[in-house]
N, C-alpha and C positions, 0 to 999 in steps of 0.2 A: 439803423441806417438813416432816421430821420436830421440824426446831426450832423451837418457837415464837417467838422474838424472828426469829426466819428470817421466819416466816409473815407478822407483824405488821407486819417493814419493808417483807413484798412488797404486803401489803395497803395501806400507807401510799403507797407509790409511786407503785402502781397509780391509788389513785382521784387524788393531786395531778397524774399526768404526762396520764389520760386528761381530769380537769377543763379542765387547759391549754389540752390539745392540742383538744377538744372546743370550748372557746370560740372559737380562735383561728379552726379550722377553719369554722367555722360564721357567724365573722363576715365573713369573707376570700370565701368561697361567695357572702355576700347582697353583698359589693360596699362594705364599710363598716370605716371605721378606727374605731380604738379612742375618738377622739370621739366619733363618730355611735352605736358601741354607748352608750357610757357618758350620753347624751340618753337617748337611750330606756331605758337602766335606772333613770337617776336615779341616777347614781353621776359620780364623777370620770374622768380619764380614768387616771390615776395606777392606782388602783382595776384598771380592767383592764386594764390593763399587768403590774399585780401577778399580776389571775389567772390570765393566760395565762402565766408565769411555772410551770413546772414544779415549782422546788424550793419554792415558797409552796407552806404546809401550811395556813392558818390561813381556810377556805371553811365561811362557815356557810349552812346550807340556807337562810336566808333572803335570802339574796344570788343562790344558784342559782334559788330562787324568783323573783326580781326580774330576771334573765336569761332566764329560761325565759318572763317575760312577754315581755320585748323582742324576744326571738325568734320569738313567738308560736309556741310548743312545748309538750309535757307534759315534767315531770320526774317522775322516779322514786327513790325512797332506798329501798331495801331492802338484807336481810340474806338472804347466799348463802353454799352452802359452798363451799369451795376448790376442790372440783371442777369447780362451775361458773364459778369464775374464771377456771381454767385454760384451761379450755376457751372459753369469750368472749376470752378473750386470745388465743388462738392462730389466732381464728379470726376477729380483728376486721379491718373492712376500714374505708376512708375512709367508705362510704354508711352506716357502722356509726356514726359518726361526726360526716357535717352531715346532721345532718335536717331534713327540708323543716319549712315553716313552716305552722299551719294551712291554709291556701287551696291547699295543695298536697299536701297530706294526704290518704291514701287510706281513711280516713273516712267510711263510706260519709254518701252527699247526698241531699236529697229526691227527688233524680231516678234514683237506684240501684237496686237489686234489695235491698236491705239497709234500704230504706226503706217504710214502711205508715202510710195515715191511717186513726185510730183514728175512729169513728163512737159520738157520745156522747160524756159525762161518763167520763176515765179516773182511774183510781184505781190505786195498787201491788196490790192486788185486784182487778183488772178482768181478764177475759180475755180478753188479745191472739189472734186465730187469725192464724195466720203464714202465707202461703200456702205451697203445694208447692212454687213456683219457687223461692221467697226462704229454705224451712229448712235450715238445716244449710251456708248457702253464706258465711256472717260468723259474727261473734261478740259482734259488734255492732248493733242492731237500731236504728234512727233513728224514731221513731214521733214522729208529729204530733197531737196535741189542743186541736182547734176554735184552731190555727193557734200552739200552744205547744210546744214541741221539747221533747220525754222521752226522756233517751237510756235503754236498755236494755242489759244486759251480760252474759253469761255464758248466752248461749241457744243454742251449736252445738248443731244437731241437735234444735232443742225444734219442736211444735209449736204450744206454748200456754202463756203462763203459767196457773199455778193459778185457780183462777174462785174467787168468796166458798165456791160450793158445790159445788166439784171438791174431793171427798176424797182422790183421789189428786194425790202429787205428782208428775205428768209433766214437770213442767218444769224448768229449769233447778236445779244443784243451788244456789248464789246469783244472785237478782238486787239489781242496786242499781238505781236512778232517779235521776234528775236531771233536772228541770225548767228550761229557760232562763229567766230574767228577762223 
């Protein structure tokens, strides 16, 4: 790993043999030929055939985008260092591999321990009290308003987001929100 053209081709390989082998896997699990994928992305069938193809280089995150919907998945692009490559390499398994599809996702659900209805008008401002059962057991906090899905993030171990007029910051060190439609 001291070379960098070394580095660059293990990094290149990497993501076209994991993209492949990730689609393939993933599509073969749910039960579905590369027709039935390529409906549900809106692509050809040609298309992926190509991307499940190892040595194709040529994968724009708009396409994994458009996969990741058909699959009904989250996608992730981030930048890691080699250490953590090496390591997720060495230690990748198949379930690392085909991931379930929302409905089967351990996400937590309104009927969870990870879930709380909010009482009132909620606001990125409001303070959520989290009960004792439910702190520190997700990371994920599923909160319902007057029957609207707010997801909440980055709360292990909070008991509260910030109130308009909690001047301490006890909670989480970010949250993000997201309201369903």
């Amino acid at each position: 790993m001291r070379n960098k053209a070394y580095r660059d081709g293990a990094v290149a390989a990497h993501i076209s043999n994991t993209i492949a082998a990730q689609i393939a896997m993933m599509r073969e699990a749910r039960g579905w030929t590369q027709t039935v994928l390529a409906e549900k992305a809106g692509m050809k069938q040609s298309r992926i055939s190509a991307l499940e193809d190892p040595n194709f280089e040529n994968v724009e995150i708009a396409t994994l985008r458009r996969l990741a919907s058909a699959f009904d998945v989250a996608l992730t692009v981030r930048f890691i260092p080699f250490s953590g490559l090496a390591s997720w390499t060495t230690t990748l398994s198949e379930s690392d591999l085909v991931v379930p599809d929302f409905s089967q996702d351990a996400l937590p659900h309104p009927a969870t321990a990870g879930s709380i209805r909010a009482v009132g008008p909620l606001t990125i401002n409001s303070e959520i009290k989290v009960p004792p059962q439910v702190s520190g057991k997700t990371d994920v906090y599923t909160i319902y308003d007057n029957g609207k899905l707010v997801s909440i993030s980055g709360m292990t171990g909070a008991s509260s987001l910030p109130g308009p007029n909690d001047g301490q910051k006890s909670g989480p060190s970010f949250v993000s929100a997201a309201a369903e439609p």
